[in-house]
C-alpha positions as CSV (number, residue, x, y, z in Angstrom):
1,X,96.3,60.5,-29.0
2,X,99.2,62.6,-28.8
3,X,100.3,65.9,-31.4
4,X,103.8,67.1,-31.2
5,X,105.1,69.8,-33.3
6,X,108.8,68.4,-33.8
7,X,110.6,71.1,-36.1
8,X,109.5,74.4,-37.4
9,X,111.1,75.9,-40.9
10,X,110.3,79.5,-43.0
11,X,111.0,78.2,-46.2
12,X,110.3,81.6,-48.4
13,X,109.0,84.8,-48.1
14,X,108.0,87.5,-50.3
15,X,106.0,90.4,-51.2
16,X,102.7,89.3,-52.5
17,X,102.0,90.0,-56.2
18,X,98.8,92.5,-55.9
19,X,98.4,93.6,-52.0
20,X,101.1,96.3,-50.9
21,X,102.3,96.1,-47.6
22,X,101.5,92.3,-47.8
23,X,104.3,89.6,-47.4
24,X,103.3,85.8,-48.1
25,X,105.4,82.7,-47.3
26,X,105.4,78.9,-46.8
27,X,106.5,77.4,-42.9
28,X,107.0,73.6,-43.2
29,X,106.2,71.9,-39.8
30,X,107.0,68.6,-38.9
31,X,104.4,66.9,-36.6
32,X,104.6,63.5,-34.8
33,X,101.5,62.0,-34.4
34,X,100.5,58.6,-32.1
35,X,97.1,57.2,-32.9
36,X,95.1,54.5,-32.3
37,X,98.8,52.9,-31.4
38,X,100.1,54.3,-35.1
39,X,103.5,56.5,-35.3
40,X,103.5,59.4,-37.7
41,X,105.7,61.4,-38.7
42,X,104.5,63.5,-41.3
43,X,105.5,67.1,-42.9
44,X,102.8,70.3,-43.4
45,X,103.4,73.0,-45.3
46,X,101.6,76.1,-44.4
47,X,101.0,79.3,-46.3
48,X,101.6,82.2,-44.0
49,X,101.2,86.2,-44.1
50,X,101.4,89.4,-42.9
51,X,100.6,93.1,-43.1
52,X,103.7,94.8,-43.0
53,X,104.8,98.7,-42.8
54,X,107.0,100.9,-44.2
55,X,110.5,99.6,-43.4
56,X,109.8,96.9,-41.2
57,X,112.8,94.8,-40.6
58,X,113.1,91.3,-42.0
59,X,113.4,89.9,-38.3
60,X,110.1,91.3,-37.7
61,X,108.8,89.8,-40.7
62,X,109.8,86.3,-40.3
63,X,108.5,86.5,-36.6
64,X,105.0,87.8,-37.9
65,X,105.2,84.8,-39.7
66,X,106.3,82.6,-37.7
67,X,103.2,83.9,-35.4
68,X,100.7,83.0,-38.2
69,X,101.8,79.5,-38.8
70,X,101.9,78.9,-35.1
71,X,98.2,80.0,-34.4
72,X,97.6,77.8,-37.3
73,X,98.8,75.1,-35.4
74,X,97.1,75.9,-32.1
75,X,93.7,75.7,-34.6
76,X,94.7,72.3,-36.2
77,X,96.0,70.9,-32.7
78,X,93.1,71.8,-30.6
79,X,90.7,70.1,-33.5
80,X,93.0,67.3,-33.1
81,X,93.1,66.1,-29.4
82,X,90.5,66.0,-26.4
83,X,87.7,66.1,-28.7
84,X,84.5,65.2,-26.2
85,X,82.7,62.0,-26.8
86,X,79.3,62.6,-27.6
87,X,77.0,60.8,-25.6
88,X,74.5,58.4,-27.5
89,X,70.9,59.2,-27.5
């Protein structure tokens, strides 16, 4: 089985509606998937956020972004390959 993340977009961003200090977005991933002898490609979109301060620049917030959809990613990914066989009992 292989995963590969193929292309990485912010979409939006934004301050959320009640939380100060709290900016909420979307990330679309594209991922490439071979299973079982299958090809996908398929698209995720990803809620992200982040605590922000008081003038923190907008580079900084999209990489803190970013940053959240990629450990996202490492979470689905290592659910996703080199899961152990279980031995039969």
């Amino acid at each position: 089985m292989s995963f590969e993340i193929k292309d990485c977009q912010l979409l939006y961003f934004g301050p959320h509606p009640t939380f100060k200090g709290r900016i909420t977005g979307v990330v679309r991933v594209k991922i490439h998937e071979n299973f079982l002898g299958n090809d996908s490609l398929y698209k995720l979109d990803l809620k992200v956020r982040t605590e922000t301060g008081e003038g923190m620049p907008t580079a900084d917030v999209r990489h803190a972004l970013l940053a959240h959809a990629a450990h996202q990613l490492n979470r689905l990914k290592s659910r996703r390959i080199n899961v152990p066989a279980m031995a039969a009992e």
